[in-house]
N, C-alpha and C positions, 0 to 999 in steps of 0.2 A: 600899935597894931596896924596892921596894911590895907584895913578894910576888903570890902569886898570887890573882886574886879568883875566890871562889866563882859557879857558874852555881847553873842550877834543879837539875840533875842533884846539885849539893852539897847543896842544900838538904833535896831530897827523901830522899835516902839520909840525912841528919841525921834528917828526921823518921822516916825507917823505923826508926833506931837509938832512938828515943822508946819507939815499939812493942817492940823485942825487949827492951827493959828495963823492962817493966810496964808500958806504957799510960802514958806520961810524959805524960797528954793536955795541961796547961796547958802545960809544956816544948816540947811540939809545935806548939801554936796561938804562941807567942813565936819559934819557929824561921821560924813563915811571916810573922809579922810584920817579923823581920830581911828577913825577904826582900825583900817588899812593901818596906822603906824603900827597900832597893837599887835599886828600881825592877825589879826582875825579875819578872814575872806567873808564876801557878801556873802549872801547867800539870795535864795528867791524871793523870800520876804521882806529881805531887807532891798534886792531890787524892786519890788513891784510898789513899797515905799515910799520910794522916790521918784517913779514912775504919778503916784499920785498928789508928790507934792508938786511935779510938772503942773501935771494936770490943772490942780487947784490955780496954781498961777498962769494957765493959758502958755506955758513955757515950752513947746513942740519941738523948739530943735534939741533942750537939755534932754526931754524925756527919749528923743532918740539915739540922743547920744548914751544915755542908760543901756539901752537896747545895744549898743558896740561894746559895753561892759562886759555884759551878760557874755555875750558871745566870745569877750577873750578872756573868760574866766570858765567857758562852756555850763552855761548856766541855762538851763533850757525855759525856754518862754510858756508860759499857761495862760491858759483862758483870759485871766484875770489881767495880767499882762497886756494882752492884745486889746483888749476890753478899755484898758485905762490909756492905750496909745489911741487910739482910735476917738476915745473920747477925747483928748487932749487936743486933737487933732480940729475934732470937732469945734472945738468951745474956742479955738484959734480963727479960726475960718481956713483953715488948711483942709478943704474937701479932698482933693490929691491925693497928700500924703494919708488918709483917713483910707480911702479908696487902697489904696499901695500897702498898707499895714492890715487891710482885709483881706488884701488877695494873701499875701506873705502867711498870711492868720491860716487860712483854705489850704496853701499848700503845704504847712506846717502839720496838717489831720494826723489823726494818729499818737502822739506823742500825749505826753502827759495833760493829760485832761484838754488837750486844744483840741480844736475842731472848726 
C-alpha cells in the first residue's frame, strides 16, 4: 500500500510543531523544502508558520525573508502576519524593522483582514 500522502495542512502543522519545540528554524525551512519538491505551493498558513517559528527563535532576517516568499508566490499578508513580523522584530531588538513592517502593515489597509 502507498499510504497516505501528506497535503499543505501536513506540512504546516509539521512546521508549527518546529515552533513549539524551540524555534526548529533550519528544521522548519527543510519541512517547506519537502514540500516544495511534492509540488505542493505554501500557502498562508503554512507562511504565517514559519513566520512564527522566526519568531520563537528571534530569527528577523529569516522571517523576512518568508515575507519575499509570500510575495513571489503572491501570497497576501494578514493581520497575523504582520503581527508575528513585527513581534519577531521586537523580541530581536530590531525596533526599525518593527517600526517599517508597521508602517508596510498601515499601508497594506484594506486587504484581507489587515489593517
Amino acid at each position: 500500500s502507498k499510504g497516505i500522502s501528506p497535503n499543505q495542512l501536513t506540512y504546516s502543522s509539521l512546521i508549527s510543531a518546529c515552533e513549539k519545540s524551540g524555534g526548529q528554524v533550519s528544521r522548519a525551512f527543510e519541512v517547506l523544502q519537502e514540500m516544495q519538491k511534492r509540488r505542493l505551493s505554501p500557502d498562508l498558513i503554512t507562511f504565517n508558520s514559519l513566520i512564527s517559528v522566526c519568531e520563537k527563535a528571534r530569527d528577523w532576517n529569516r522571517a523576512l525573508g518568508v515575507v519575499q516568499m509570500m510575495k513571489r508566490c503572491a501570497t497576501q499578508s494578514d493581520r497575523i502576519t504582520y503581527n508575528s513580523l513585527i513581534s519577531t522584530c521586537e523580541k530581536a531588538g530590531e525596533w526599525r524593522e518593527a517600526m517599517r513592517m508597521f508602517k508596510e502593515m498601515r499601508q497594506a489597509g484594506g486587504g484581507s483582514g489587515v489593517i
